[in-house]
N, C-alpha and C positions, 0 to 999 in steps of 0.2 A: 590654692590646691591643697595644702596642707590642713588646713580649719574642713576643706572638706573631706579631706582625708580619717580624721577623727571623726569627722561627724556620722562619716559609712562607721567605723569600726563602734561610735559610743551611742548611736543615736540620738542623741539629746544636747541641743545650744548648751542648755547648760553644762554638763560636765564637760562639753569641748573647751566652751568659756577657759572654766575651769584649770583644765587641761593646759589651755596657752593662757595661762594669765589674761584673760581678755573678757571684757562683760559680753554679756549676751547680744545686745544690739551689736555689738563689735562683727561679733562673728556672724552673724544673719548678714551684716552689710557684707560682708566678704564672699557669701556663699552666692548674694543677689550680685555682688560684682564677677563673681567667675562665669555665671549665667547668664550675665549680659556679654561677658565678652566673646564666650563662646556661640553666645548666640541660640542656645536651645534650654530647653528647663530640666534640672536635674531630679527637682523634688514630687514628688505628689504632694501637695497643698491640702488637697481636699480631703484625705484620707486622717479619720484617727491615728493612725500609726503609722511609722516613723517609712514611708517606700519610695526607692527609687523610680524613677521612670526610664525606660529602655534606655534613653541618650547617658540616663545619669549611672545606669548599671555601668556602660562602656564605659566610661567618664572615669569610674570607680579604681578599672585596673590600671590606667594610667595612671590615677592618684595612687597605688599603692607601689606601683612602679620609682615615683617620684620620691616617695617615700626613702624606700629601699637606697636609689641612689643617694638620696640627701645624708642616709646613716653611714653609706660607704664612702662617700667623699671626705664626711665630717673623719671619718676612722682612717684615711690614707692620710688628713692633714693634724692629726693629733699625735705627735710626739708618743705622749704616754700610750697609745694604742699602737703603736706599731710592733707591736709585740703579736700584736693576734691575727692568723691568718684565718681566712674561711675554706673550706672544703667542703664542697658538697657533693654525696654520694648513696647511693638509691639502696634502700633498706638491707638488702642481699648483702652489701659490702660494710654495714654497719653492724651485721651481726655477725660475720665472719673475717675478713682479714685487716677488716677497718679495726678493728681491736689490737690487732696485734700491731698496725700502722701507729694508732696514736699513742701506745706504750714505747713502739722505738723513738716516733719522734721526743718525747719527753725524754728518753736517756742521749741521744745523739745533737738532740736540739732545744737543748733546754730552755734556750730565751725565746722560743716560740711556743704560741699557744695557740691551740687548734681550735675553734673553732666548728663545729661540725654539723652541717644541715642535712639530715636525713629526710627523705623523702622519695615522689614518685619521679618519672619523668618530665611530669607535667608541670610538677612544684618547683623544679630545680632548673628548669627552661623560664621560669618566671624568672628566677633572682637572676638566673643570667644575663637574663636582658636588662635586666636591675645592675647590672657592675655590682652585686655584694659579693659574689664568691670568686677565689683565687684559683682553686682547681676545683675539676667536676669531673665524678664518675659517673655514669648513664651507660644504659644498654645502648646496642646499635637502634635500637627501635625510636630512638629519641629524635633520630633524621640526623642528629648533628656530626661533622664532618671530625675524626678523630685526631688526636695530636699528633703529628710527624713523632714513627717510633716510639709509640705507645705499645705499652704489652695488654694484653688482652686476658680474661680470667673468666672460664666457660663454664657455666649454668648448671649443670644436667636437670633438667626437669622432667617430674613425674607423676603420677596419680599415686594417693596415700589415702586411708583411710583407717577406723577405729576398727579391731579386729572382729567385733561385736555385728558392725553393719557388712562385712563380709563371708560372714560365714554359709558353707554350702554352696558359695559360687568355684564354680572351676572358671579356672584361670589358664590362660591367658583371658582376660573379660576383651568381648567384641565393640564396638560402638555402642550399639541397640542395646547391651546390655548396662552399662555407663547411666547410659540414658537414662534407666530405671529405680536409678539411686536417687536417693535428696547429695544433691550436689550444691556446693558453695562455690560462687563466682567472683569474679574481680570487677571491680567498677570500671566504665567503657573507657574511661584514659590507659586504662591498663593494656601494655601489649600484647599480655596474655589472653586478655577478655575476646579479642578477635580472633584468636587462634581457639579457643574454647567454642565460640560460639559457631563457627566453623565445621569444627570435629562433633558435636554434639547437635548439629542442626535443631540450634533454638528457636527459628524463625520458626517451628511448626510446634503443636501445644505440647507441655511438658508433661512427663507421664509422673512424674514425682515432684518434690517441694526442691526451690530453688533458693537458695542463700546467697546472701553477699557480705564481702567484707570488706572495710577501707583498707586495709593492706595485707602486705604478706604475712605478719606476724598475728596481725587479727585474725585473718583469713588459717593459721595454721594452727594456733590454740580453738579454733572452733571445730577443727577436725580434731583433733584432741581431745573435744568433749564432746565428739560423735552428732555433733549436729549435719554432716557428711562427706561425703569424698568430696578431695579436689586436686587438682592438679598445681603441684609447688614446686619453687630451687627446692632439690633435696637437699642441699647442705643445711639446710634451717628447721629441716626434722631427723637428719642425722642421728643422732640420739637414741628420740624416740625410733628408730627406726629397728638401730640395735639392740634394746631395750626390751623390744617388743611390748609398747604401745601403740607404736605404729605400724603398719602394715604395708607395706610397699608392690603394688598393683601391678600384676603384668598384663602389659594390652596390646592386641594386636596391633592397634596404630600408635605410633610413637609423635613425642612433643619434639621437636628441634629444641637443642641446649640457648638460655641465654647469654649473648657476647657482652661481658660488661668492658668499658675502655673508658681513657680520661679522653675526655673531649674538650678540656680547656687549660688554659694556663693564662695569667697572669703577667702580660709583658713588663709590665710597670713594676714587678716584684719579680723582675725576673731570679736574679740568684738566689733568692729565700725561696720561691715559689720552686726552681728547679732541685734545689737541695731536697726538699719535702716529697716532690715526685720520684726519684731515685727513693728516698726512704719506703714512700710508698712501693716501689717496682719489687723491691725487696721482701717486703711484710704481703706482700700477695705472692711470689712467686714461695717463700718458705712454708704459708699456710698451704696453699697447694701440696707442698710435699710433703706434708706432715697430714692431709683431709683429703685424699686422693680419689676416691672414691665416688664423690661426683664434683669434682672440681679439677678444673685442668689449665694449667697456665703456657701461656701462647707468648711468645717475643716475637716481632717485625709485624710486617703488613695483612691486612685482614685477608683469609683465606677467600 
C-alpha cells in the first residue's frame, strides 16, 4: 500500500524506487502483489502515461488514508514529537481568530506546537478519518456531530463586490439582477456552492461569465481584482470593506450566517488536547468582541 501510495503521488517505479530505498523490480513486485491480493487491477498497462483505472482511483484514497494514519501513529509513538499537536480548522478560522489562538497557545503553552491544517470541509473530514488531527473546526455543514459544550462562532455572509462593477445599480439588488453580474463561485464541495446555486437558479443558462475559485481567500482576492461579485464570511473582507475597496451589497434575499464549531477532540491526548480547546474558546470568543461586526460568539448547544 505504501509503494502504491507513492507511486499515485510520484508516478514513476523509479523515483518511488528511489523514494523507499527499493530497486525498481522491487516495487512493481509490490504493486503486482497488492493487485493480486485485492483481486482487481489498479494500473492502465496499456496507456503511455502514468493512469489509474477506476478500482485503482478508489484504491488511491484508502492508500492515502493509510498513509496519513502511518504518519500519525509514527508521531503519537515518538518521544521527540509529542510536542506537536494537530488542528484542523477551515480557512474562515485561520484567517481570523485561529491567529490569535496560535499566538495564545505559544504564550500559555509553550511546549506545544501547533500544528495547523487549513482547509475545506471536505479536506479535513479526510484526515479525520485518517487519525492525523487532534482537534477540528468545521462548519455545521460538515454533517459531523459537535463536541459536547462546544461554543460556536457565527459567519455573517454576504455579497461583495469591486465598486467599479456596481455602479448605477440601486440597491437593495433583487435576485434577477445578481443574476446579471459575472459572478465567482465556489467549487460543489463547498457548502456555499448549494446555497448560491439555489438562490441564483444556475440550472437555467447564465446571463453573464461565471467564475470559480478553490477557496475563500482565492475566491475574495478575485473580487478584489473585479473579476466579480460573490457571496463571502464578511469577516475575510472586513478591511476592504471599511476601506472602501470593497463594496458591501444589499439584497433583497439574504444568506444564512455560517456555524463554525469543533467537532473533535482527541481522547488519547485528552489533557493537552482539552488545555488547547479552552485556549481556543478564549481566542474566538475575545476576537468576536473585538470584530463584532460580522462575527458573533455563541456558548452551549446549537440553536
Amino acid at each position: 500500500m505504501e509503494a502504491f501510495y507513492w507511486l499515485c503521488q510520484l508516478h514513476s517505479y523509479r523515483r518511488v524506487a528511489e523514494r523507499l530505498s527499493l530497486t525498481q523490480p522491487a516495487v512493481s513486485a509490490r504493486i503486482n502483489a497488492l493487485e493480486e491480493d485485492l483481486n482487481v487491477q489498479l494500473i492502465e498497462r496499456d496507456s503511455q502515461h502514468f493512469r489509474l483505472t477506476e478500482h485503482g482511483q478508489q484504491v488511491a484514497e484508502y492508500a492515502e488514508m493509510f498513509a496519513n494514519l502511518h504518519e500519525a501513529m509514527s508521531s503519537r509513538l515518538d518521544e521527540r514529537r509529542q510536542r506537536h499537536l494537530a488542528v484542523g480548522m477551515v480557512s474562515m478560522v485561520t484567517t481570523s481568530w485561529g491567529i490569535l489562538m496560535r499566538d495564545m497557545v505559544a504564550r500559555a503553552a509553550p511546549n506545544v506546537l501547533l500544528d495547523i491544517h487549513s482547509g475545506s470541509n471536505r479536506d479535513l473530514r479526510r484526515l479525520l478519518r485518517a487519525g492525523v488531527l487532534d482537534l477540528a473546526f468545521l462548519t455545521d455543514e460538515a454533517d459531523l456531530s459537535r463536541v459536547p459544550n462546544s461554543f460556536t462562532v457565527q459567519y455573517d455572509v454576504g455579497w461583495v463586490g469591486h465598486p467599479d462593477l456596481l455602479r448605477d445599480l440601486k440597491q437593495p439588488l433583487q435576485t434577477k439582477t445578481l443574476r446579471q453580474l459575472p459572478i465567482i463561485l465556489y467549487p460543489p464541495s463547498s457548502p456555499l456552492m448549494q446555497v448560491l446555486s439555489r438562490m441564483l437558479h444556475e440550472n437555467r443558462a447564465r446571463p453573464n461569465v461565471r467564475h470559480v475559485g478553490n477557496s475563500l481567500a482565492t475566491i475574495s482576492e478575485m473580487v478584489r481584482r473585479g473579476y466579480g461579485i460573490s457571496a463571502v464570511a464578511l469577516s475575510q473582507v472586513e478591511e476592504d470593506i471599511i476601506s472602501g475597496r470593497l463594496e458591501l451589497i444589499e439584497t433583497t434575499e439574504t444568506i444564512a450566517p455560517l456555524d463554525i464549531c469543533c467537532v473533535h477532540l482527541n481522547r488519547a491526548r485528552k489533557t493537552q488536547v482539552q488545555q488547547i480547546f479552552e485556549i481556543a474558546e478564549t481566542a474566538a470568543r475575545e476576537w468576536c468582541e473585538t470584530h463584532p461586526r460580522f462575527l458573533t460568539f455563541k456558548k452551549g448547544p446549537a440553536s
